[in-house]
C-alpha positions as CSV (number, residue, x, y, z in Angstrom):
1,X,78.1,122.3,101.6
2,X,77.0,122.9,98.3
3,X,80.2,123.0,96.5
4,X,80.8,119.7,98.1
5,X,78.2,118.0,96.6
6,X,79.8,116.4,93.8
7,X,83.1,115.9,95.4
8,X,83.8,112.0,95.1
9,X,86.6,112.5,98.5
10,X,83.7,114.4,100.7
11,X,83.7,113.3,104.1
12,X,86.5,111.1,103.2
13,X,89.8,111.1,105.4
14,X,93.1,109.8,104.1
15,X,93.2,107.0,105.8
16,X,89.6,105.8,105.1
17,X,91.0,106.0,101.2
18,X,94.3,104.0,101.7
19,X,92.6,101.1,103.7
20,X,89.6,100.8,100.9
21,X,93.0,101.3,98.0
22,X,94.9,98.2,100.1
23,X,91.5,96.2,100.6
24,X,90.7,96.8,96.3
25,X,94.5,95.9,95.0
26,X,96.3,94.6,97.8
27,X,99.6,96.3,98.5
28,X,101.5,94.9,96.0
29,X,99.0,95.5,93.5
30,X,99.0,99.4,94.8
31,X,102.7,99.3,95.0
32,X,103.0,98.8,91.1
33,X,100.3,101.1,90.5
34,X,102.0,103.7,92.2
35,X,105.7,103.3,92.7
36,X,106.4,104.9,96.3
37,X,108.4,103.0,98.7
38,X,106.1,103.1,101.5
39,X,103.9,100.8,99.6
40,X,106.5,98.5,98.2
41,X,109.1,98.1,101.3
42,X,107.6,96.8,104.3
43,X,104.5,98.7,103.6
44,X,101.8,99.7,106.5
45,X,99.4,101.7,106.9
46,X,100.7,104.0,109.8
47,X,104.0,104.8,107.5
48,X,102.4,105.3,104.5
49,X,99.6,108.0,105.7
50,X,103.3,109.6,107.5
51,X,104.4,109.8,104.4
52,X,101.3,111.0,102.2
53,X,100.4,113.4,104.4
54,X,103.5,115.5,103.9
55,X,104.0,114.7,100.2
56,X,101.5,116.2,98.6
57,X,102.3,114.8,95.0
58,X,102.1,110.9,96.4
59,X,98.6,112.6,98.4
60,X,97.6,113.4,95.0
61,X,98.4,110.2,92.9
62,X,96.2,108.1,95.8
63,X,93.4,110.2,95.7
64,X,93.3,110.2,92.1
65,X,93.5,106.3,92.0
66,X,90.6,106.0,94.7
67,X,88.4,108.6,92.5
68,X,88.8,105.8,89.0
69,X,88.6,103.0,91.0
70,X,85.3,104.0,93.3
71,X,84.1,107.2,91.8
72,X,83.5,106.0,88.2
């Protein structure tokens, strides 16, 4: 638990993230911030976790996002 402590995405599940990312920028906002098709073509929220939770690079870029927009 320790180790956790400082770790802005404790406790945090993907889809917790997105909806707070879509809520902040909107999706067309998020799609221009990061340029994946799940968030500029007919974006939702059910295809877009599909997608980021087996592509960990995208995973990575929407975590990052949510820790400068929230965590700073």
């Amino acid at each position: 638990m320790e180790e956790q402590k400082n770790n802005p995405l404790h406790g945090k599940t993907l889809e917790m993230i997105l909806v707070q990312l879509v809520d902040f920028y909107g999706w067309e906002h998020l799609g221009y911030k990061i340029n994946i098709n799940c968030f500029n073509n007919d974006p939702s929220i059910k295809s877009s976790l599909k997608f980021l939770r087996r592509t960990p690079w995208a995973r990575k870029q929407v975590e990052d996002l949510y820790i400068s927009t929230f965590a700073s």
